[in-house]
Every structure is written in C-alpha cells, then in structure tokens.
MITOR-329629 format. One line per 8 residues: number of its first residue (from 1); their letters; for each residue x, z, y of N, C-alpha, C. Coordinates in steps of 0.001 Angstrom, whole numbers, plus 524288, in hexadecimal, padded with zeros to 5 digits. Example, Ala and Ser with C-alpha at 12.3 -4.5 7.8 and 13.67 -1.06 7.14 Angstrom:
MITOR-329629
1 = as = 83386,81E78,7E9C6,8300C,81E78,7EE6C,83390,81E78,7F31C  83232,81BA8,7F736,83566,81BE4,7FBDC,83264,81EBE,8001E
***
This chain:
MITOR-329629
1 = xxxxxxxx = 80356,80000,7FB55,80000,80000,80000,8037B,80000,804DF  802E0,7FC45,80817,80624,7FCEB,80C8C,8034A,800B9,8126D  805F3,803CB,81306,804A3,807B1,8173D,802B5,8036C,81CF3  7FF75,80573,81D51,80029,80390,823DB,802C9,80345,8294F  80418,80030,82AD2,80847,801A5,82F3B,8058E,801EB,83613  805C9,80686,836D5,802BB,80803,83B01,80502,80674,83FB8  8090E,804DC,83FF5,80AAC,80157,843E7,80756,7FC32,84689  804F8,7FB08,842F3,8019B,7F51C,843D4,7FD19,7F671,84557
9 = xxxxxxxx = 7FA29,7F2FA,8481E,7F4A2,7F34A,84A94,7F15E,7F363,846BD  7F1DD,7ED2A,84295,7EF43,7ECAA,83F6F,7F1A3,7EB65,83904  7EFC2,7F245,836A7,7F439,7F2F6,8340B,7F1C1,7F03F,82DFB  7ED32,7ECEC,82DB9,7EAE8,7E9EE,8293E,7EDD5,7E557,829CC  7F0A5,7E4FC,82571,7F2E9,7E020,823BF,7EFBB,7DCAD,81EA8  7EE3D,7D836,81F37,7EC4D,7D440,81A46,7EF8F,7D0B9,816C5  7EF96,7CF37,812A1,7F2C4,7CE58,80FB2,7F617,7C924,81156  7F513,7C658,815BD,7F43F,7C364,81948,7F9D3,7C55F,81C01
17 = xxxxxxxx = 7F8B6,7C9A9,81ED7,7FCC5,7CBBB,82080,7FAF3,7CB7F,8273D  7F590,7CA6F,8274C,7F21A,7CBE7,82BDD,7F035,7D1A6,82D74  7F17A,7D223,83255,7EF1C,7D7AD,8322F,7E939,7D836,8335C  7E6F2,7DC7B,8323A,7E143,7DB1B,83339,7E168,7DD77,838B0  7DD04,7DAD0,83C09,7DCF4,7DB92,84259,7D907,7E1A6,84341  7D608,7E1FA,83F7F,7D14B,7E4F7,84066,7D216,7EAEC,83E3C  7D6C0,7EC60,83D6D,7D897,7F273,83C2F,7DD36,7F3F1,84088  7DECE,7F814,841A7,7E339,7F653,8460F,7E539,7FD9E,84456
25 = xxxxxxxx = 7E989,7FF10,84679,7EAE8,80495,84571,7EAA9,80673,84C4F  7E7A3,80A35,84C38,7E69A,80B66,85247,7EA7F,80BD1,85672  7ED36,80F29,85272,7F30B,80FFF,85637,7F5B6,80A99,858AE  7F58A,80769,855FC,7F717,802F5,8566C,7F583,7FF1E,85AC6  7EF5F,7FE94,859F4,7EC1E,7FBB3,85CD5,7E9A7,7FF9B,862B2  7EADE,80486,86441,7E717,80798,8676F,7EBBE,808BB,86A3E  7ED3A,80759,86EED,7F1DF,80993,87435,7EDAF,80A33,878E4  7EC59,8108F,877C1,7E944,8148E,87B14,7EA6B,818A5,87CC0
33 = xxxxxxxx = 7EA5B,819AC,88051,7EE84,81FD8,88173,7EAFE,823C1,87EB1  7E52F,822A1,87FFA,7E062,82788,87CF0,7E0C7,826A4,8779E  7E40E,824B9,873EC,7E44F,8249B,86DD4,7E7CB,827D6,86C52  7E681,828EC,8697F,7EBE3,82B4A,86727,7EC8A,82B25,8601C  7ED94,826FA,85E75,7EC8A,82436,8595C,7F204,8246E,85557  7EF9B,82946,85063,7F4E7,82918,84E26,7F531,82208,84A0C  7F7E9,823D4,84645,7F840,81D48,84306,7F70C,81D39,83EA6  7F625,817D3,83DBF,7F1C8,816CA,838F9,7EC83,817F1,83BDB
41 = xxxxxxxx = 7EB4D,817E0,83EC8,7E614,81740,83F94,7E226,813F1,83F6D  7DD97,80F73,83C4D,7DD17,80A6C,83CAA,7D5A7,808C1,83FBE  7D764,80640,84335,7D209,8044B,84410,7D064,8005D,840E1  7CB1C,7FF8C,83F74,7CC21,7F9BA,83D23,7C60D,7F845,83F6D  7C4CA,7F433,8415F,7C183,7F16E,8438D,7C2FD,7EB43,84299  7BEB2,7E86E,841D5,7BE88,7E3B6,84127,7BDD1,7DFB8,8457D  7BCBA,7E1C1,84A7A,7BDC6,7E01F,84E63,7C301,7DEE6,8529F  7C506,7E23A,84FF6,7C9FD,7E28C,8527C,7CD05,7DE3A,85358
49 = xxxxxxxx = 7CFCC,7DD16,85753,7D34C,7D860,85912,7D85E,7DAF0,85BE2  7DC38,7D7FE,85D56,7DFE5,7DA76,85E53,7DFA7,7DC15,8639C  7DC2D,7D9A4,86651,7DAA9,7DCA7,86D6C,7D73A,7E042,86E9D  7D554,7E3B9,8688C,7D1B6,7E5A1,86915,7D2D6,7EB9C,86BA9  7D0F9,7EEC1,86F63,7D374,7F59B,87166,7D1E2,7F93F,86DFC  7D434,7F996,869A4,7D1C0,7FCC6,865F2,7D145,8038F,86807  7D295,8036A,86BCF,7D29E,807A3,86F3C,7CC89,80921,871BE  7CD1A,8031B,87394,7C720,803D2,87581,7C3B1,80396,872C0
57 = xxxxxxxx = 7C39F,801E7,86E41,7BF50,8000B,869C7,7BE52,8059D,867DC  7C278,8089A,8657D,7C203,80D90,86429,7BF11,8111C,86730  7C149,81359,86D2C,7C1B5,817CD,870E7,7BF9C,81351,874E9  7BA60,81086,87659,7B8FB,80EAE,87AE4,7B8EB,81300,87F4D  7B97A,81554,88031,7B774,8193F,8850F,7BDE0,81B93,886C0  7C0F6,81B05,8827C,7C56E,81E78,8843D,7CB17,81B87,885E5  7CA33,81B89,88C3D,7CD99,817B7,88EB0,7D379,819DC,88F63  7D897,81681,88EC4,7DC49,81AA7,88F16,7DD1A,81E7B,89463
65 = xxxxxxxx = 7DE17,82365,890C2,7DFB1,82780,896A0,7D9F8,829EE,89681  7D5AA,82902,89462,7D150,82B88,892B2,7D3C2,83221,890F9  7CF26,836BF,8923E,7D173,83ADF,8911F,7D29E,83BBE,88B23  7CE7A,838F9,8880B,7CCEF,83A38,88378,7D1BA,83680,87E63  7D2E3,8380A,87BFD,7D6B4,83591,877C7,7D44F,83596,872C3  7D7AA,83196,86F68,7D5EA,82FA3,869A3,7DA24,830B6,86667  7D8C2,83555,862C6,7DE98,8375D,85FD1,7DB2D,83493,85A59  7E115,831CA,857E5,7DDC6,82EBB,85408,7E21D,83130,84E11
73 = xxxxxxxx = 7E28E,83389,849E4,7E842,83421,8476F,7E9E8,8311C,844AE  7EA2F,830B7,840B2,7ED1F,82B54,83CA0,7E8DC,828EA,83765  7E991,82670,8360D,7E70C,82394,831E6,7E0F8,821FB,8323A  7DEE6,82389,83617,7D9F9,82227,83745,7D85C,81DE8,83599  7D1EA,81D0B,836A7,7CFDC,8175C,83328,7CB94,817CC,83798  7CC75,81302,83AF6,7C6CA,812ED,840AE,7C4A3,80DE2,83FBD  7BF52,80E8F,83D0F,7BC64,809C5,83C80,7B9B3,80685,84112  7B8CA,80274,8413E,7B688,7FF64,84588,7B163,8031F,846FA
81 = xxxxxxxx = 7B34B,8020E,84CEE,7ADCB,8036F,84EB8,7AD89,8095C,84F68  7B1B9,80CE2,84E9A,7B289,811D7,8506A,7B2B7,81317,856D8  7B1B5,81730,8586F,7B2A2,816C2,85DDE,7B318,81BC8,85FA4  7B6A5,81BC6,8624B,7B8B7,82252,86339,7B726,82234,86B2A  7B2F7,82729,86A0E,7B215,827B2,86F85,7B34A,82DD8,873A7  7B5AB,82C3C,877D1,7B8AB,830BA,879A9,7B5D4,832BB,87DD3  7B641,8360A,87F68,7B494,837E8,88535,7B18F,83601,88B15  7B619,830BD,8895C,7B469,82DA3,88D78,7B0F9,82A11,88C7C
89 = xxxxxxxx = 7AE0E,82A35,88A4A,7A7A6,826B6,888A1,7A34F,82A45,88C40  7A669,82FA8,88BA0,7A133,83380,88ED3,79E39,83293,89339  79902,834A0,89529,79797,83466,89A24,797C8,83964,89D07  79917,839F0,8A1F0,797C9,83DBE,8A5E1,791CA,83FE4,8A5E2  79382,84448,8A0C3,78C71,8463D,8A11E,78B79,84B65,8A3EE  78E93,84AD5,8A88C,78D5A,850AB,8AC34,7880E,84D62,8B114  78767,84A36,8AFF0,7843E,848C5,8B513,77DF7,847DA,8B2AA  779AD,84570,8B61D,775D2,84497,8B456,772DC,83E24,8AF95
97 = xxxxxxxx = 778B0,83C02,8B1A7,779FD,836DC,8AE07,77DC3,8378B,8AA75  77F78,836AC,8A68F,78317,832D2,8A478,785FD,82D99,8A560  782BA,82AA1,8A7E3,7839D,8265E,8A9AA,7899C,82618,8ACDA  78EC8,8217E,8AAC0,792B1,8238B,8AD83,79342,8209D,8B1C0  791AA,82080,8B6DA,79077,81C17,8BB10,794D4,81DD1,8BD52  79A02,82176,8BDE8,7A01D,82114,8C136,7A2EA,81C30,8BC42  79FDC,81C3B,8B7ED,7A528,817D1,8B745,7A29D,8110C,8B83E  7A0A1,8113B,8BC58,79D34,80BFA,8BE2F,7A09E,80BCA,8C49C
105 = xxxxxxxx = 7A3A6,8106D,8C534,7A4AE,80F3B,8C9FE,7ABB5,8110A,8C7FF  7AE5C,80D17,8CA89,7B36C,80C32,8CA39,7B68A,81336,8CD7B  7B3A8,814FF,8D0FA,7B6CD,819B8,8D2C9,7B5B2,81E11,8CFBE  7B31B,81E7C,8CCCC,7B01A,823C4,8CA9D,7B163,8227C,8C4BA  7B275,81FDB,8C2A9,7B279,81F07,8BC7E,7B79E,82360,8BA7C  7BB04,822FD,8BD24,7C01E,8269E,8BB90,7BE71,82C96,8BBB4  7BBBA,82E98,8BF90,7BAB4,833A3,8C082,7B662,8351C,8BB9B  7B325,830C6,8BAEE,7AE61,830CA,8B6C5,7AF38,831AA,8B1A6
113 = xxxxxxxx = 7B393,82ED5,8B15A,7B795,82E82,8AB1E,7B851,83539,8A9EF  7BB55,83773,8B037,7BDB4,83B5D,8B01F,7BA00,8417F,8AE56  7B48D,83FFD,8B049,7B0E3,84260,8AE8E,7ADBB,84336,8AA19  7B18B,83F95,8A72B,7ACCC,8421B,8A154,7B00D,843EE,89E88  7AF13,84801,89BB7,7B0A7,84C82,89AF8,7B5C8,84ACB,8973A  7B903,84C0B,89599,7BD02,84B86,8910B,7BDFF,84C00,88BAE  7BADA,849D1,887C5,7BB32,84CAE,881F3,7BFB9,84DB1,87F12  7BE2C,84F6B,87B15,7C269,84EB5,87734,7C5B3,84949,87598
121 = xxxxxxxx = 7C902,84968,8739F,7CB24,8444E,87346,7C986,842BA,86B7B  7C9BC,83E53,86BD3,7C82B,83E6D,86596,7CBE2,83CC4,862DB  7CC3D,8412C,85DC7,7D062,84001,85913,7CD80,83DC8,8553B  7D109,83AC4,85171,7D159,839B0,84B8A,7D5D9,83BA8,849A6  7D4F7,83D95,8465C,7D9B9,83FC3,84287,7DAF4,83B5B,83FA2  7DD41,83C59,83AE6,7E114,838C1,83752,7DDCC,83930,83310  7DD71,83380,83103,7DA59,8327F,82C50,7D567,82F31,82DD5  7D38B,82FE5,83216,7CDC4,8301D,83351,7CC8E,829A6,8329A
129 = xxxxxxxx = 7C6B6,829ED,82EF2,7C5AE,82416,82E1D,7C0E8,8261F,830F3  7C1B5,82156,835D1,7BA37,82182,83979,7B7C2,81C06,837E6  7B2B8,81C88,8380E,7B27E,8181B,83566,7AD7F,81417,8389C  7AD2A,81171,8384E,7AAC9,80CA3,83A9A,7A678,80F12,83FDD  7A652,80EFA,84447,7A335,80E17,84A59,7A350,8142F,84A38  7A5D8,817EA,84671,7A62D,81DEC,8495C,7A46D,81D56,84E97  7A4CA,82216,850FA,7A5BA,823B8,8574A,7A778,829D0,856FA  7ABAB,82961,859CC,7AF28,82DE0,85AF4,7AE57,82F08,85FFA
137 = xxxxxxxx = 7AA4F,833AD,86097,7A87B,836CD,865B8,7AED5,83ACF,86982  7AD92,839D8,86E47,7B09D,83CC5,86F9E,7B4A6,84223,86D33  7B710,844BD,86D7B,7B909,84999,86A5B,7B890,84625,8654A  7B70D,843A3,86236,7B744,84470,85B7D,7BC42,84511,85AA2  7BC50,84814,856A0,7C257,84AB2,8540A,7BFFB,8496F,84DF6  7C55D,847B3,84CA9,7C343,843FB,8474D,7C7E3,84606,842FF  7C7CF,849C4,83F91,7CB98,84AFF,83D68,7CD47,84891,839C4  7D296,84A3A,83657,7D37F,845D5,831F2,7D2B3,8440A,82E41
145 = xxxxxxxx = 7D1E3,84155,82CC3,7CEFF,83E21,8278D,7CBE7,83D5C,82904  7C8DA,83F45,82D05,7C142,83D23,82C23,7BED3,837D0,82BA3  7BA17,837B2,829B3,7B966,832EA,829AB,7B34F,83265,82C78  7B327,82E8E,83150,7AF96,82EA4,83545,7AC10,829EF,831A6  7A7C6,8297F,8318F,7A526,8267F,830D6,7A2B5,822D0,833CF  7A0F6,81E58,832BC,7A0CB,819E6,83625,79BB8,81C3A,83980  79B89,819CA,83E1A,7993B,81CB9,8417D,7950F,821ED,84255  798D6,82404,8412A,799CD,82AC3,8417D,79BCC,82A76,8493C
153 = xxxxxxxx = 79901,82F18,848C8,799CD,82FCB,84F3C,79DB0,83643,84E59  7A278,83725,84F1A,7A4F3,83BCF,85052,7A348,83DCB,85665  7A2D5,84379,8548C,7A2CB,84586,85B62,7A6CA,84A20,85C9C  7A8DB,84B7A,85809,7AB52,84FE9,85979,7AF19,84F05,853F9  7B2D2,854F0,851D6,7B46A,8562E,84CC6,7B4D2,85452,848CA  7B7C9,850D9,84755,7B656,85056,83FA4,7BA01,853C3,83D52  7B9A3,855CB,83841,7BCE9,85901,83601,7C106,8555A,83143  7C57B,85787,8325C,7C9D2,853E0,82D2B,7C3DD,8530B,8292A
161 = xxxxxxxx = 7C5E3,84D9E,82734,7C5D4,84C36,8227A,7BE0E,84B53,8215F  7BA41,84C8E,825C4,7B76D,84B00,825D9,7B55A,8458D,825AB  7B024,843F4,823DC,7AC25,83E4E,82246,7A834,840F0,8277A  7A77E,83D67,82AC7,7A44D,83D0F,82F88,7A03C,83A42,830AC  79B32,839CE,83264,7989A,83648,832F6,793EB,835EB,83694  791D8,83355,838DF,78BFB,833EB,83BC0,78DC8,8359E,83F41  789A8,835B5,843DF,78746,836E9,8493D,78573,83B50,84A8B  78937,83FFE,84DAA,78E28,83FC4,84D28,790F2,84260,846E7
169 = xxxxxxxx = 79559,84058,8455A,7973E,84061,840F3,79717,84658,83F65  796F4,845D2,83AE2,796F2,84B1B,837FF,7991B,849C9,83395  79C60,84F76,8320A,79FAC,84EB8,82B0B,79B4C,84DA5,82753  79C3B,84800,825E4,79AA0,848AB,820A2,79B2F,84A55,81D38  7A0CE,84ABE,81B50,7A2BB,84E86,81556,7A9B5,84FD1,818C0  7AD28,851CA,8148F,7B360,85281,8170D,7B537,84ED7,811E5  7B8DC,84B4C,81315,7B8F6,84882,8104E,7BCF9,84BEB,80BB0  7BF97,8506A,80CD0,7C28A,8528E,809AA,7BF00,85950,8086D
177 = xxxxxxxx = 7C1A3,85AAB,804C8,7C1A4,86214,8058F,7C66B,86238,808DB  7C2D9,868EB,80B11,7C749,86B1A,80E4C,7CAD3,86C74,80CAA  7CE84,86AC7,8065F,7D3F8,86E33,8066B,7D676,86906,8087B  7D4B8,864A6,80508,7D6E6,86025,804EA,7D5AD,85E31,80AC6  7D40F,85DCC,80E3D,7D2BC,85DBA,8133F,7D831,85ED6,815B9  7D95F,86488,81562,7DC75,86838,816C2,7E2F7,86685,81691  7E382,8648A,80EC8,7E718,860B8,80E28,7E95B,85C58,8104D  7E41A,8584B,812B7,7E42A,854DA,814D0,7E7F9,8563B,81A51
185 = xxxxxxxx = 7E686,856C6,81BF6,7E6FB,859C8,821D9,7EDEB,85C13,8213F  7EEA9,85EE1,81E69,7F4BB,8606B,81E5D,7F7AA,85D6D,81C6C  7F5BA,858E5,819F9,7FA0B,85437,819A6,7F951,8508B,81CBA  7F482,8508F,81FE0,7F5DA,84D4A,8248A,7FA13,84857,82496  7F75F,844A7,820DC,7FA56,83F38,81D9E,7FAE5,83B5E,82292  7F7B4,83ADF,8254D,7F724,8382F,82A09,7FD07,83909,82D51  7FECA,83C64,82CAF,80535,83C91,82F14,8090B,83D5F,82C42  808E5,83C13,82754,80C81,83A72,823CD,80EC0,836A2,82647
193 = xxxxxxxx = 814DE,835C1,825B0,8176B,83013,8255B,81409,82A62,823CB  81457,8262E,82563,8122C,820C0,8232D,81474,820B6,81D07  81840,821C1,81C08,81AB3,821AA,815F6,81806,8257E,812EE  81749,82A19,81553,81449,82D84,8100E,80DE2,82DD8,810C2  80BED,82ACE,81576,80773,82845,81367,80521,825E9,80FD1  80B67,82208,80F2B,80950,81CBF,80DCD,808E8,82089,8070A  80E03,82230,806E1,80EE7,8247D,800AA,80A41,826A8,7FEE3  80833,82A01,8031C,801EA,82E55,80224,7FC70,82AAD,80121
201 = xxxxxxxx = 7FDC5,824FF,80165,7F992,82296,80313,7F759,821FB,7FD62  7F8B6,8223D,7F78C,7F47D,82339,7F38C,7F1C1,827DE,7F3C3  7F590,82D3C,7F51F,7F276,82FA3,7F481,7EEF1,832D0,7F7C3  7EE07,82F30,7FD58,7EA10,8307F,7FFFA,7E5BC,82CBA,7FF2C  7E59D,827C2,7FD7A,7E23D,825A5,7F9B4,7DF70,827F6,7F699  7E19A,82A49,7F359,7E0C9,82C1C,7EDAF,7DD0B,83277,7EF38  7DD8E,8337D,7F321,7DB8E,838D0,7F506,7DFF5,83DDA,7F257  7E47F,83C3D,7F1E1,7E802,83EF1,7ED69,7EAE0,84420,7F170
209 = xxxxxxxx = 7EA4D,84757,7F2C8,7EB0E,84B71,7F58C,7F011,84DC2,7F37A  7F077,84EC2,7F064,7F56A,852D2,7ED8F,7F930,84D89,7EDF4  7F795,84949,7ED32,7FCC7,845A5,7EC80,7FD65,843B8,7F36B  7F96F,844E7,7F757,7FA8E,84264,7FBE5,7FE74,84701,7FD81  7FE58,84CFE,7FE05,80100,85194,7FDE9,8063B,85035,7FD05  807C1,850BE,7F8F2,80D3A,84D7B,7F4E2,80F73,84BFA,7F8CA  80D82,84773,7FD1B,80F80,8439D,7FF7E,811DE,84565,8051C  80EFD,84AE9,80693,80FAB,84C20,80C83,814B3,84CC3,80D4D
217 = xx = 8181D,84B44,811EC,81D11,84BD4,812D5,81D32,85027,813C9  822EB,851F6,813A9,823FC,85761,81426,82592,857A5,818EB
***
C-alpha cells in the first residue's frame, strides 16, 4: 500500500498516473491566516477545479483577520457540501431589528462587523470523518474520531470517539468502550511519524489494538 504524500494538493493518483482533481489535502489547497490545518486532511468534492477558494466554500462568512478561527487536526475526511460557520454569519440582535442595514453603507460596515459579539472559534480534532452538507455552528468543538453525519447540524461539544447526527446533532452510540476509547487517545497515532503509520496501517484496519500498541514509538 503506498502511503500518501501530504505534500500534494491532490493526493489521488489513477493508474493512468492522473491525479484526481476532486479530493485535495486542505493544508495544501487552503492559504488563510483563520485556518489552522494540521496534514492529511482531505476534502473531496466533485466540483472542484483548480480556481476553486476552498476556503470560501468551506468557512463562507470567515474573512481573513476575522476574530473567529478554524482549528482543523490531522487525518480528517470533509465530505462535499460541509460548511463550517463562524461568528461572523451573526446578526446584531441588541436592537429592535436584526436586519444588518450598516453593512449597506460603506462607513459603518467596519464598526458593524466590530459589533457582533465574538464566539468561540471552531475545532476538529484528529480522525474526524464529517460527512456530506454537515453544518458546523459557531463554537462546535468536534473531538477525535467522531463521526458527523451527513447533514447533521453541530452546535456545540462532541465527545472523542462519538457517531453524531440530526438537528441539532446528538450522540448516537460511542463508537468504542470507554477503556478502549481511553487507549485510543494515549496513543494518539495521528502524531506518529509518516513511517510508523504507514507500518500501523494493518493494524488499524484490522481494529487490532494490542498490535497497533506494539507499534508506538518510544
């Protein structure tokens, strides 16, 4: 099995020796100051072209220098049609409108920006497969392994190793027990070397725990 090389945008190769256009590794393809994207991370959309702002496609609302940030960690899986929304989508709801009529006028839009309030910034941990038109609400904190379900709306918390789903999302099951959970988590494989990945890579397949252990560097 050849490892992937996270260096490349688009790290699907065909026997061809074509790369495929419509998967890309984020780190690669996303130069945003509000990202902060570890590696191996993969979008894959079928729309994709090489001029596409996968920045913007992702995080529409979050312009760089925005207060709010996108902590993303390693190995992730972001299906088309995900969309991570930050702070700045909000409206100014101290008044008798919502309606945002300072950003219709060129002097007032900066001060207007400056006025809605500041959230949390939103994480993904390492592992995390989200899966097809999600929406990632302001604050969502997305821990590792979880797995978001296709449009599942997050608003807040997921816990390691949680199955997520619906409006707004709730645990469906933990995809592990808590010892093995626990395990997971202190070998923290996601920052292993690329070489003792690659070596670990049957037996994180295999669900083989005592033999992925074996493998942790010292």
């Amino acid at each position: 099995m050849t490892f992937p090389d996270h260096t490349k945008r688009n790290p699907i190769i065909f026997e061809n020796g074509d790369r495929y256009p419509g998967t890309v590794f984020l780190d690669q393809a996303i130069d945003h100051e509000n990202f902060h994207i570890g590696a191996y991370n993969y979008y894959a959309d079928t729309t994709l072209t090489p001029d596409t702002d996968i920045a913007a496609l992702l995080a529409p609302y979050t312009w760089p220098g925005a207060p709010e940030n996108i902590h993303i960690g390693k190995f992730c899986q972001i299906a088309q049609g995900v969309q991570i929304i930050t702070g700045r989508a909000n409206h100014d709801m101290s008044g008798l409108t919502t309606f945002p009529f300072p950003i219709f006028d060129p002097a007032q839009i900066g001060s207007y920006r400056s006025s809605v309030a500041r959230s949390r910034d939103v994480r993904i941990g390492h592992d995390v497969w989200i899966g097809r038109d999600a929406l990632l609400m302001p604050a969502a904190n997305i821990g590792n392994g979880v797995i978001v379900a296709a449009r599942a709306v997050v608003t807040g918390d997921v816990p390691d190793y949680a199955m997520v789903a619906g409006n707004p999302a709730k645990v469906v099951k933990m995809r592990f027990d808590e010892a093995t959970r626990a395990r997971l988590l202190a070998l923290a494989w996601w920052d292993w070397p690329a070489e003792t990945i690659e070596a670990a890579l049957p037996a994180l397949q295999a669900r083989d725990l005592d033999a992925l252990e074996s493998l942790q560097p010292s």
